[in-house]
Structure formats: C-alpha cells, structure tokens
LOVOKE-301718 format. One record per residue (C-alpha): residue in one letter; x, y, z. Coordinates in steps of 0.05 Angstrom, whole numbers. Layout:
N
+------+--------+--------+--------+
! code !      u !      v !      w !
+------+--------+--------+--------+
!    a !      X !      Y !      Z !
...
+------+--------+--------+--------+
! end
This chain:
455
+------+--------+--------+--------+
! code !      u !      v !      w !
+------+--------+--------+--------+
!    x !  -1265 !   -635 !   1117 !
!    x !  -1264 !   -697 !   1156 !
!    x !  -1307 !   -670 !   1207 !
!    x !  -1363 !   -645 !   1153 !
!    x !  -1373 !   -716 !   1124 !
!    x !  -1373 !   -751 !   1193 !
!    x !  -1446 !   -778 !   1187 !
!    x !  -1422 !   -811 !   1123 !
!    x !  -1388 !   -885 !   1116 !
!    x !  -1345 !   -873 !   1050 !
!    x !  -1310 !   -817 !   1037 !
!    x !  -1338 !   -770 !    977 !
!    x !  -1321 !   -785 !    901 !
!    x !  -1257 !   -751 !    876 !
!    x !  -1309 !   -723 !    821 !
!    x !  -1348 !   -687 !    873 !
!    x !  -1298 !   -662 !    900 !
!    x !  -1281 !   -632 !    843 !
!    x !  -1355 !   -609 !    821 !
!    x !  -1369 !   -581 !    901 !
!    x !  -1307 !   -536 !    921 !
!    x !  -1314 !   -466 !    911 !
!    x !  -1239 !   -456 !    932 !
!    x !  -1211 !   -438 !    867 !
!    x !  -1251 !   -376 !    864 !
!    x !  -1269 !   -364 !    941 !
!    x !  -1200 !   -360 !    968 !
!    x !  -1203 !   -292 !    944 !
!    x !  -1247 !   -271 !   1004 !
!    x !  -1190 !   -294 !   1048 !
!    x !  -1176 !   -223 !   1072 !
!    x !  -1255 !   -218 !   1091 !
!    x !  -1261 !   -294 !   1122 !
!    x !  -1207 !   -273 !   1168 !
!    x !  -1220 !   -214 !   1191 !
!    x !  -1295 !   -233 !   1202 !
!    x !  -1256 !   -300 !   1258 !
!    x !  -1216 !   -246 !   1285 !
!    x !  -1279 !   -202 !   1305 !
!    x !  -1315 !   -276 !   1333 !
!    x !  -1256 !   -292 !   1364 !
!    x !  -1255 !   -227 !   1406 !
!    x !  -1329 !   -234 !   1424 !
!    x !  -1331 !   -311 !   1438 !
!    x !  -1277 !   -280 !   1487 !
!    x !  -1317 !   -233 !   1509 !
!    x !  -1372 !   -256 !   1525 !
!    x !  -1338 !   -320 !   1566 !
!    x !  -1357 !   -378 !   1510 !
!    x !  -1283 !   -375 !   1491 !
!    x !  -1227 !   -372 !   1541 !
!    x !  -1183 !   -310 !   1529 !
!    x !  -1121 !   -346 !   1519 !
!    x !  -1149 !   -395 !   1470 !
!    x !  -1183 !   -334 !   1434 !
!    x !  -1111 !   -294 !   1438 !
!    x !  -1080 !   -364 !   1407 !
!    x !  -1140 !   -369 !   1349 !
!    x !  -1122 !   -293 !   1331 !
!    x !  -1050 !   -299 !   1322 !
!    x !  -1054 !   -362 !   1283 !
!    x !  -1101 !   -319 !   1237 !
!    x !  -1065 !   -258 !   1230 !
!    x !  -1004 !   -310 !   1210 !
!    x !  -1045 !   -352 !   1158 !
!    x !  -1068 !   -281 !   1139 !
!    x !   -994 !   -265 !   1122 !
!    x !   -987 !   -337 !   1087 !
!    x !  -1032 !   -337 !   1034 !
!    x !  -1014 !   -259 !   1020 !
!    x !   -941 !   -283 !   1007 !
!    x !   -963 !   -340 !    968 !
!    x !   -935 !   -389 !   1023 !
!    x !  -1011 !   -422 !   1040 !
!    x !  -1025 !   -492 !   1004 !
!    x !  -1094 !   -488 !    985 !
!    x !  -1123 !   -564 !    983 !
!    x !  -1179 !   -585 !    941 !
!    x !  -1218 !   -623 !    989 !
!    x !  -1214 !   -561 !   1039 !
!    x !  -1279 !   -548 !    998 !
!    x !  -1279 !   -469 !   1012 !
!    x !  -1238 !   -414 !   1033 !
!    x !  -1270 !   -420 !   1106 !
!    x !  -1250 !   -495 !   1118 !
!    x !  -1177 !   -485 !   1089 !
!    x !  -1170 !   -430 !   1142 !
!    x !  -1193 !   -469 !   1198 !
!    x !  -1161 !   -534 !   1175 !
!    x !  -1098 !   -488 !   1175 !
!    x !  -1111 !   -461 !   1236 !
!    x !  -1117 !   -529 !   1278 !
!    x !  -1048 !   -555 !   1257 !
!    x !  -1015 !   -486 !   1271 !
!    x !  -1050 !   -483 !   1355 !
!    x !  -1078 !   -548 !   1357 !
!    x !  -1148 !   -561 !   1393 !
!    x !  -1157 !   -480 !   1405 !
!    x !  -1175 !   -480 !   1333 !
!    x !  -1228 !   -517 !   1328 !
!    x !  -1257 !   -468 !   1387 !
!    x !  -1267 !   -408 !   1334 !
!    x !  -1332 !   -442 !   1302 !
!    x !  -1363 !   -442 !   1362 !
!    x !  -1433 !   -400 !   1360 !
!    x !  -1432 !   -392 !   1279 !
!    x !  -1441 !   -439 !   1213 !
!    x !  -1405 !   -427 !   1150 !
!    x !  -1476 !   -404 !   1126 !
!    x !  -1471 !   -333 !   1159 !
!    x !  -1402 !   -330 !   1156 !
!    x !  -1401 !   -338 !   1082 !
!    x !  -1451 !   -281 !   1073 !
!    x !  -1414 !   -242 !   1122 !
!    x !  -1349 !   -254 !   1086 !
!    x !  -1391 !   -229 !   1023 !
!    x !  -1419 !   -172 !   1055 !
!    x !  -1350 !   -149 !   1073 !
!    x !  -1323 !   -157 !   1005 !
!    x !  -1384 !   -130 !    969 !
!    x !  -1377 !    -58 !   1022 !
!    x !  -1295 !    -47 !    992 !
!    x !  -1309 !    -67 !    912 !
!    x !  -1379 !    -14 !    925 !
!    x !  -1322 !     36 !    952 !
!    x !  -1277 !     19 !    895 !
!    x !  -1331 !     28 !    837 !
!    x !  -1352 !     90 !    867 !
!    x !  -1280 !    117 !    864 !
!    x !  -1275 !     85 !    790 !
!    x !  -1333 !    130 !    766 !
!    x !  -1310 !    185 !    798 !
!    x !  -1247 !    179 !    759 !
!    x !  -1285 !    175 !    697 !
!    x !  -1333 !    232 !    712 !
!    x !  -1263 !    274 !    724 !
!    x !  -1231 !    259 !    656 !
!    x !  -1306 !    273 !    627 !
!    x !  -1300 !    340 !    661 !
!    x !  -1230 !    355 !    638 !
!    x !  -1248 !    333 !    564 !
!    x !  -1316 !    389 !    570 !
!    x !  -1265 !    436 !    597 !
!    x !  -1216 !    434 !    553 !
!    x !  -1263 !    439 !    497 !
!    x !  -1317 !    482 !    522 !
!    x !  -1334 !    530 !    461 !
!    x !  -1328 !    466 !    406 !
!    x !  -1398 !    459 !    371 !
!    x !  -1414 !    401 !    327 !
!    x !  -1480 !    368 !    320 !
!    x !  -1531 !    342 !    359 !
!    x !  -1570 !    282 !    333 !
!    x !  -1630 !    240 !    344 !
!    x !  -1633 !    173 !    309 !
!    x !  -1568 !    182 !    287 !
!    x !  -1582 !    241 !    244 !
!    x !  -1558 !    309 !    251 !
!    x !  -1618 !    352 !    290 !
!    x !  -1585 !    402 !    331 !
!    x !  -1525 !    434 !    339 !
!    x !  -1494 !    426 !    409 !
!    x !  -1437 !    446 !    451 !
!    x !  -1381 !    384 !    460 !
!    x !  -1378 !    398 !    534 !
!    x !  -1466 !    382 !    538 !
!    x !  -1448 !    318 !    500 !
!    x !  -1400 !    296 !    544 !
!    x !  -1434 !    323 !    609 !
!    x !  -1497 !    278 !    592 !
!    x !  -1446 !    224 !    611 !
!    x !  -1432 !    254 !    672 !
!    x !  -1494 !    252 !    699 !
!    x !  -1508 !    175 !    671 !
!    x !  -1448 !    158 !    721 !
!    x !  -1475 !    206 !    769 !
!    x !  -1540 !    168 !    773 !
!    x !  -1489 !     98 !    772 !
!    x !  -1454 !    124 !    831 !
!    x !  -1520 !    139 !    872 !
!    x !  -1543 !     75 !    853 !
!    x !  -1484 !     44 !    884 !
!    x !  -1489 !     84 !    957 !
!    x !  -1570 !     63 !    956 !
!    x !  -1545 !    -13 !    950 !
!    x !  -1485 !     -6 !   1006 !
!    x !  -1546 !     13 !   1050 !
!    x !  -1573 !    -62 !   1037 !
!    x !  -1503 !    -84 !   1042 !
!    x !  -1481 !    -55 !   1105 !
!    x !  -1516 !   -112 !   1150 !
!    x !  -1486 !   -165 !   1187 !
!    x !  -1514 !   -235 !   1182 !
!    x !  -1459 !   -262 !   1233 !
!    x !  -1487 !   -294 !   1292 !
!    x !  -1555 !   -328 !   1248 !
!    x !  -1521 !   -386 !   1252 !
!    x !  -1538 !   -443 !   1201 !
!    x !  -1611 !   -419 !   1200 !
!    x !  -1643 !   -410 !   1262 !
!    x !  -1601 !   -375 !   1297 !
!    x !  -1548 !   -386 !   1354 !
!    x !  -1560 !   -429 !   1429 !
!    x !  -1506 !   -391 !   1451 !
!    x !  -1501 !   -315 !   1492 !
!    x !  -1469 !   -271 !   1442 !
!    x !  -1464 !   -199 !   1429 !
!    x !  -1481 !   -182 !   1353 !
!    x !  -1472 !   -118 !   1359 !
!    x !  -1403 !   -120 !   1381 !
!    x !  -1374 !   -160 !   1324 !
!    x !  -1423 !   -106 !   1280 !
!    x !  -1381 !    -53 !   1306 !
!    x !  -1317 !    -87 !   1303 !
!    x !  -1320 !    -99 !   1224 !
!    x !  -1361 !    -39 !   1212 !
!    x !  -1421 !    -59 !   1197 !
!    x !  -1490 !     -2 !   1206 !
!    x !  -1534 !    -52 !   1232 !
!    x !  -1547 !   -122 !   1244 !
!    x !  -1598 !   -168 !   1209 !
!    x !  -1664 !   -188 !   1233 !
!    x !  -1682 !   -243 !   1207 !
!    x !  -1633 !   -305 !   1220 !
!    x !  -1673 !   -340 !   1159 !
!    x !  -1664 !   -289 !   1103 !
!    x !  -1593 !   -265 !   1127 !
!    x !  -1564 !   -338 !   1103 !
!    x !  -1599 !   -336 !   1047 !
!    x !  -1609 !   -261 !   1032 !
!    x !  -1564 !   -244 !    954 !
!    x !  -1608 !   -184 !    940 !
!    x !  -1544 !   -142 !    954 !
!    x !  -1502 !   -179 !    904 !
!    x !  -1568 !   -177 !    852 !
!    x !  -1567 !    -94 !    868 !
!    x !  -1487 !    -90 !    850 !
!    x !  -1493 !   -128 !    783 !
!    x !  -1555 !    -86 !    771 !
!    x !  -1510 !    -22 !    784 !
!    x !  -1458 !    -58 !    741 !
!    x !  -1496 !    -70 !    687 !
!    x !  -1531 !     -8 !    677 !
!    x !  -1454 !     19 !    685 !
!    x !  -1426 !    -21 !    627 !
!    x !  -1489 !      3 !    596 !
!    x !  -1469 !     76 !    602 !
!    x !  -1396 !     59 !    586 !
!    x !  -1415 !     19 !    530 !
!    x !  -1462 !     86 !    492 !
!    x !  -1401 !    117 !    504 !
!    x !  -1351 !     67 !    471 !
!    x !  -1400 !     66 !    417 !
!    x !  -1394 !    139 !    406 !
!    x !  -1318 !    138 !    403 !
!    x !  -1315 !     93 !    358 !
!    x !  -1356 !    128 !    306 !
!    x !  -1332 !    186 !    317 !
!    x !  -1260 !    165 !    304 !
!    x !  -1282 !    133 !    235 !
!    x !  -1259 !    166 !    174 !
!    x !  -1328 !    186 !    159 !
!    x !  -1335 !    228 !    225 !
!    x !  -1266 !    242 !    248 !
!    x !  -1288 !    288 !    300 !
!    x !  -1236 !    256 !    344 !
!    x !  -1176 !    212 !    341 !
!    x !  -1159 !    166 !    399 !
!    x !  -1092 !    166 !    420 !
!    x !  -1039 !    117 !    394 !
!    x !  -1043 !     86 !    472 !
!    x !  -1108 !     57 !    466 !
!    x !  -1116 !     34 !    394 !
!    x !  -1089 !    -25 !    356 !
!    x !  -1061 !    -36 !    289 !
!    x !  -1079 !    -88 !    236 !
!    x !  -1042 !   -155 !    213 !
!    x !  -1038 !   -138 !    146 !
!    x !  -1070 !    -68 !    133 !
!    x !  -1016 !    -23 !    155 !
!    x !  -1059 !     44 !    156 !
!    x !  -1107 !     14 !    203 !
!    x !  -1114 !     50 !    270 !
!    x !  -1169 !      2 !    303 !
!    x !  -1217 !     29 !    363 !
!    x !  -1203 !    -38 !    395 !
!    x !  -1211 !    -10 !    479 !
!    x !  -1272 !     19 !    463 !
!    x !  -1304 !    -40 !    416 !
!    x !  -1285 !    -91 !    485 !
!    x !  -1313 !    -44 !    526 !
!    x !  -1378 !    -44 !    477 !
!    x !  -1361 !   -127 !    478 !
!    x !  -1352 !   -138 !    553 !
!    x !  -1427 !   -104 !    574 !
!    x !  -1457 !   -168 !    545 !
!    x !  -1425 !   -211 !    599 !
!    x !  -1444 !   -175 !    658 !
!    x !  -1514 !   -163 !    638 !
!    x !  -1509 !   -242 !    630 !
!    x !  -1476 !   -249 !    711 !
!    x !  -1530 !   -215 !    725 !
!    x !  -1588 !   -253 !    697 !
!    x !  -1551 !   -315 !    722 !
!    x !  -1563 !   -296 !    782 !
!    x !  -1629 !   -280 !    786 !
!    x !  -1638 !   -346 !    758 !
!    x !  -1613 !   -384 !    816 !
!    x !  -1649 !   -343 !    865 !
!    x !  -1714 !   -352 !    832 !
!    x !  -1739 !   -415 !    866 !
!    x !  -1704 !   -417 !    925 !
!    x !  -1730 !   -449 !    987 !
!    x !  -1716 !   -420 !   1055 !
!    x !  -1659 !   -424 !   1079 !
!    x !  -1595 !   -440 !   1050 !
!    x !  -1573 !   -484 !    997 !
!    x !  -1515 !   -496 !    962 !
!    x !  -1544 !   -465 !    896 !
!    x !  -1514 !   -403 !    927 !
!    x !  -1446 !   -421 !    910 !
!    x !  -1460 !   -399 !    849 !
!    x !  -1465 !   -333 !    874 !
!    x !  -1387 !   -321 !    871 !
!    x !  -1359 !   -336 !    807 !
!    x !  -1403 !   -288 !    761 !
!    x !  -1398 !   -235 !    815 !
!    x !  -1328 !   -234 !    814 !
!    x !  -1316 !   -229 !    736 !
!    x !  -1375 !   -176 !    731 !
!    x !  -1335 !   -134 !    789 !
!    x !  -1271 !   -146 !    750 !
!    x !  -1289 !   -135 !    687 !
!    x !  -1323 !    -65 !    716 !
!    x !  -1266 !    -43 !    753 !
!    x !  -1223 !    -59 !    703 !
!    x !  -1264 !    -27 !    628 !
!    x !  -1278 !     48 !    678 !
!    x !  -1198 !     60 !    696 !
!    x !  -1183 !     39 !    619 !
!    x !  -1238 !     86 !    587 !
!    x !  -1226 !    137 !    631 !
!    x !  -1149 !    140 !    607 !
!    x !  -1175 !    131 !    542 !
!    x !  -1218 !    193 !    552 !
!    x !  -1166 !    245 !    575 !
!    x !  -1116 !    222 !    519 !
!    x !  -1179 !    241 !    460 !
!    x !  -1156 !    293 !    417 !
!    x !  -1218 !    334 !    388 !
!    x !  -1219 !    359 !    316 !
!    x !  -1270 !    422 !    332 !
!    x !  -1257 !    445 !    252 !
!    x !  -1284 !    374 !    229 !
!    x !  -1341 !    379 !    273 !
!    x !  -1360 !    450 !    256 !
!    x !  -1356 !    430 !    183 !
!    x !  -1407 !    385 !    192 !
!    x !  -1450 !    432 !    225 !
!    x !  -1456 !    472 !    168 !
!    x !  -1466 !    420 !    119 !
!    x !  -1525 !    388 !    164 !
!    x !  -1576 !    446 !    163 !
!    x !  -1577 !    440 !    236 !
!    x !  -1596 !    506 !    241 !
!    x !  -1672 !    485 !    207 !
!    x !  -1713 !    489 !    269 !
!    x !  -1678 !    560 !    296 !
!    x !  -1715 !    585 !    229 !
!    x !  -1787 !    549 !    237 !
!    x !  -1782 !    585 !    307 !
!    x !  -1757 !    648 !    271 !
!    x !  -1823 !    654 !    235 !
!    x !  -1868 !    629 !    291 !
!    x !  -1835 !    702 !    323 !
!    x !  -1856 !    735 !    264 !
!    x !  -1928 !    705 !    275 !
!    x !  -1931 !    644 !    241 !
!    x !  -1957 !    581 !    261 !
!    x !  -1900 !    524 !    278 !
!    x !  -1944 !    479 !    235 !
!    x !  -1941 !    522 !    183 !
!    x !  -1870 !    549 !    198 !
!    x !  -1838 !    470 !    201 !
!    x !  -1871 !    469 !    132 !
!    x !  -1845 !    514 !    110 !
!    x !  -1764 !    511 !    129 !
!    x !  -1781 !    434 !    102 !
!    x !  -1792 !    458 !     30 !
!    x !  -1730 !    520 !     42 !
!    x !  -1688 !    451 !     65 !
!    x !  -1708 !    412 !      6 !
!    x !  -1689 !    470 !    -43 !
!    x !  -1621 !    474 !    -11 !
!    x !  -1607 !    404 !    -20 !
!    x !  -1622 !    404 !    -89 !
!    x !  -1588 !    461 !   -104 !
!    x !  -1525 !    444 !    -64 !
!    x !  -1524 !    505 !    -23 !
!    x !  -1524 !    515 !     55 !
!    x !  -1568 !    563 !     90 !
!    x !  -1509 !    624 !     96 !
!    x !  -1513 !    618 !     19 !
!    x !  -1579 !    631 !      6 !
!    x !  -1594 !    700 !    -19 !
!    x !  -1656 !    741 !     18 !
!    x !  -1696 !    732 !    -45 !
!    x !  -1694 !    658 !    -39 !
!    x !  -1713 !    654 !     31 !
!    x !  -1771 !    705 !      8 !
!    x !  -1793 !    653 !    -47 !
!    x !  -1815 !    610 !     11 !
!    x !  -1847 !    661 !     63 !
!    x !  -1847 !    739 !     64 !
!    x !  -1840 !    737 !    137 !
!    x !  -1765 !    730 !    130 !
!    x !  -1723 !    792 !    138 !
!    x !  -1643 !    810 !    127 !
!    x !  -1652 !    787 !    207 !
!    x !  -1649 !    720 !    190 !
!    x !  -1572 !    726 !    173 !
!    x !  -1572 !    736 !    250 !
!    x !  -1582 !    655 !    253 !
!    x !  -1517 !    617 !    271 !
!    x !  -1491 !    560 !    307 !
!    x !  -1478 !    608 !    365 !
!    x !  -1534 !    638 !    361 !
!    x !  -1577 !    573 !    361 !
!    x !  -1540 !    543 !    427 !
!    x !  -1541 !    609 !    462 !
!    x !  -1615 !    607 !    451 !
!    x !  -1620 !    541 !    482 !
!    x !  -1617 !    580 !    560 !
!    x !  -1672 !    537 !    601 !
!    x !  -1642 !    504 !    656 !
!    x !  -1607 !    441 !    628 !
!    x !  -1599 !    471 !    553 !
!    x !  -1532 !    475 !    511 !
!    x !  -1533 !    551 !    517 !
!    x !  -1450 !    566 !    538 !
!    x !  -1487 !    602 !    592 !
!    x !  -1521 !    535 !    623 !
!    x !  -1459 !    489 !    603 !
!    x !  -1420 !    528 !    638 !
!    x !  -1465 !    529 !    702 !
!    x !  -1465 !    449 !    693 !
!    x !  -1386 !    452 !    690 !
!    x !  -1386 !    488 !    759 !
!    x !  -1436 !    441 !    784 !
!    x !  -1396 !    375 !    767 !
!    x !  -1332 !    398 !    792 !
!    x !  -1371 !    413 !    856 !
!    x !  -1398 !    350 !    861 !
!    x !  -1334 !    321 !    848 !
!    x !  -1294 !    357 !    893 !
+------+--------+--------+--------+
! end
C-alpha cells in the first residue's frame, strides 16, 4: 500500500484503515483477480510492453499465490486494502521487481469491474443451474401426482377446482421467466472493461480483444468512462434475485399452509421441518418460513444498491465498494434457499383424499352450473344469480351439490335437467381445454413441454 499513499506525508489512521479495506469480503474474487493478471500478463507480453520472461515470472508467481490462498496458506493483511493489492504485494516479494511490471497498462478501477464481471458470469451460470433443479423436482412432484384435484382459489377462497400438477406447473414457469431473466442480464455482463484504465483509458498499445478472448468475454466495452463505473449488471442480478426469492417465497408460503392442520393437503418431510422446545407435537414449517424470511433481505441488497448508484458522478468513486458486500449475501442467500426448497420439494408427500375432500365441501363446482344454464339458454347474469341463491340454500341446509335432489335444483330454475348429475370435479377440469387450462388433456401437454425445456 505504500506505493498508493506516496503523495501523502503521514501514513493513514489505523481507523481508516479499518473503515476503507474491502479485503474481508473481496478476497473472495481471488480466483477472478488472478485469472484476469494472468490474461494481462500474456498480452503485456504480447504485445512487447512486458518482456516475456518477466511476464512468464509474474504468471507463475500467480498461479502459486493462486494455490496459497486456496490452501489457506496466504496471510491476508489489513492494510493490503483489497484483494488486488494483497495479490500484487504478494507477488513482488515472491519475483521481486517483475511484479510490480503486471500493473502496467491497467488501474484497479477496470480490473475490479473486470474481476466482478468474471464472478458475476459463474454465480449467473450457477443460479441458472439452481432453478433448473427446482423446476425438475417441480416437474417430478406434477408427475407423480398428475390426476390429484383439489381446489383452486382466488383471494384465498376456494373458486375452482384444479389439477395439483397446474398448481405446481404455474411455478415452473415463474422460474422459467427467472431463468430467462438471468441469460438477458449475462448479455450485459459478458463485457470486458479491462484495458479502460482508471478512466480515460490506457497510453499504452494493447490488444483488448485478446485478453477478451482469453477470459471469455463476447465483447469489449466502449466506453472507458462507464465501464469503471458501469454496476447495471450487478443491479440486473439482484433484480433477477429478488423477483426469484419472490417466486420462492409464494411458494414457501403455500407450503406452509398447506401443511397446517387446517389444510393438510401435504406434510413436509421430517428432513426439512423442526420441532418445538416445549410442545412436543409440533412439526414446524421452519425451511419454508426462512425462505418466506430471507426474500426481505435481498429485496433490501437490492434497493441498497440502487441507492448508491443514484447520484453518482462520472467516473469512479469509492462508493462502489459498496457494491460487494450486499451482492454477495443476496447471491448466497439465493443459491443457498433454491437447492434447500428444491429438496424440500421432492421429499412433499401429497394427501390427494384431504384435498378432494375439500373440493366437495367448497362448491367449487358453482360456476360449471351458471355455465350449465347459460347452455340451456340462459343469461350468465341471470345464471350466476341464480347458482348464488342454489349455493346459499346448500349452505344453510348443510348439503353439497351431489346431495341435492332434481326437485331442489328445479326450485331455482326449470332449465336444470337429470344432466346436471353429469357435473363433477372431472368433469369441470376436463372442460377447462383452451391452451393453458387445467383440463388433464392440457396439463399433460404442459408436462411434455417442461421436461422438454428441461432436457
């Protein structure tokens, strides 16, 4: 750090130091920082800034530091400030003078963002393959279970009866759109700001493109101004996170009131539940109430964020430190709640007979008659009207609509026949064939369609 504060008389407070290093949390990018001096090595090289041999000196000393911090042998020093001046530090007292070569044509201002870029490409990769783990054990759950019917509701109150396997596959395609969401951002992410230097660019003759192809990057910035200070890629992931967590939170929410006593459509397994301190009966939803829990602070990461971009003058400045620390809990705590709730998803067990039993006791099966009689030639005005009153005589006499006799139905509208028997929960969901329905028919179609995708 010497070097950094050589304008400077007095060496900086031991409190700043503290308040300014971003090592604690940036040495995780260690992988990323070196890998990013290994391809600017090989082009300094190349294109004769570097000699060869000093360049052939600066890459084994990385690939050696590489090995040292993976085996936990690399003393990471406070006032190195950041994961890119503990490497180089390192470096120089490994080859001596050589090392102080590798900075040439860069600041740590592109190289930080190209360190993030790198990192932010893998953990895109690794969400991607998260979802896709959780749309599997989604698909395997609708599967399993494809015939189950239980109900469908809107504000929380029985409507519609629905096959388990359309419930389920709506979460499918909320991860779906998560996952396409996340291959839209890598496009924003797969540009290299190496080479911008601090600002303005680089005084020296280097080859962009080569160090582009050497890390894998699709293109190279054009801007050397916004590349330093460009975090609309990290803004996109936590977007994609959030709206994730989101998804996975609806669906925590779900489980657990379904696995109440009340519902008990489902149970979760014994793997993924808790017990109580003193109520021994207790089976607690506890993965899927964090997972409901955890949303909250990556929706916060990401409004943090946003925050410290919003009045940002060009270029850099060392706000965007702050970039790193709510980044990295939000892709943690991501990876971390999809692997859990998808386990948590293939262990369910379903209890069809509970949710069928609820079915019938829900007069879900109230619109299939209104449209019954608008068949007949009735209005649906007129028709909803009329199921409304046949609904509110069943609930006051305690009967469901198989227990009504063909005289009662007749009490309310001649337009019903012995027919009307024909109306059941299959009969309702089969009926329900539009593209995108619960007929068995369509569900079935959208089963084939997922595994596709999938596959």
């Amino acid at each position: 750090m010497s070097h950094v504060r050589s304008r400077f008389d007095k060496p900086a407070d031991e409190l700043v130091i503290k308040y300014t290093t971003s090592l604690p949390f940036d040495s995780r990018l260690y992988r990323e920082d070196i890998r990013g001096s290994v391809a600017h090595a090989r082009m300094l090289a190349k294109q004769s800034i570097i000699e060869s041999a000093d360049a052939l000196d600066i890459i084994k000393g990385l690939v050696e530091i590489e090995l040292e911090i993976t085996d936990g042998n690399f003393a990471f020093k406070p006032e190195m400030e950041d994961i890119h001046m503990a490497v180089e530090a390192r470096l120089k007292e490994k080859i001596g003078e050589a090392g102080g070569r590798l900075h040439t044509a860069r600041s740590r201002n592109d190289q930080v963002a190209t360190d993030l870029r790198m990192y932010m490409k893998d953990v895109i990769a690794e969400t991607d393959a998260s979802l896709k783990e959780l749309q599997t054990a989604l698909v395997e759950l609708a599967e399993k279970h494809i015939d189950v019917a239980l109900p469908g509701y809107t504000h929380l109150q029985p409507a519609q009866p629905v096959l388990l396997a359309h419930h389920y596959l709506a979460y499918f395609e909320m991860f779906q759109r998560d996952r396409e969401r996340l291959s839209d951002c890598l496009k924003r992410t797969d540009v290299l700001p190496l080479g911008s230097g601090a600002l303005a660019g680089v005084a020296y003759d280097t080859d962009r493109e080569f160090v582009a192809r050497e890390l894998g990057f699709a293109a190279i910035s054009r801007n050397s101004l916004d590349a330093v200070s460009d975090r609309d890629f990290v803004v996109e992931y936590l977007a994609a996170a959030a709206l994730a967590m989101m998804h996975l939170s609806r669906l925590a929410e779900e489980t657990i009131i379904w696995s109440g006593a009340e519902f008990g459509f489902i149970e979760i397994d014994d793997a993924y539940a808790t017990g109580s301190s003193i109520m021994p009966q207790k089976k607690n939803p506890d993965v899927a109430e964090l997972g409901r829990g955890k949303t909250g602070r990556v929706y916060g990461h990401l409004m943090g964020l946003l925050t410290t971009l919003k009045g940002l003058p060009l270029a850099y400045n060392r706000d965007l430190q702050e970039d790193k620390e709510g980044l990295f809990d939000a892709v943690d705590t991501l990876l971390l709640s999809l692997k859990v709730f998808a386990g948590m998803m293939r262990t369910i067990k379903v209890r069809p007979e509970k949710m069928l039993r609820s079915v019938d006791k829900s007069y879900l099966l109230a619109t299939d008659l209104a449209d019954y009689l608008v068949k007949k030639g009735e209005s649906f005005r007129n028709a909803h009207g009329v199921v409304g009153r046949l609904v509110s005589h069943c609930a006051k006499e305690g009967k469901t609509f198989p227990e009504l006799s063909i005289e009662e139905y007749r009490e309310f509208s001649p337009l019903f026949g012995s027919d009307v028997f024909e109306i059941t929960v299959t009969s309702s969901i089969d009926s329900k064939n539009n593209p995108g329905g619960t007929a068995r028919r369509r569900v079935a179609e959208a089963l084939a369609t997922a595994k596709s995708s999938l596959a």
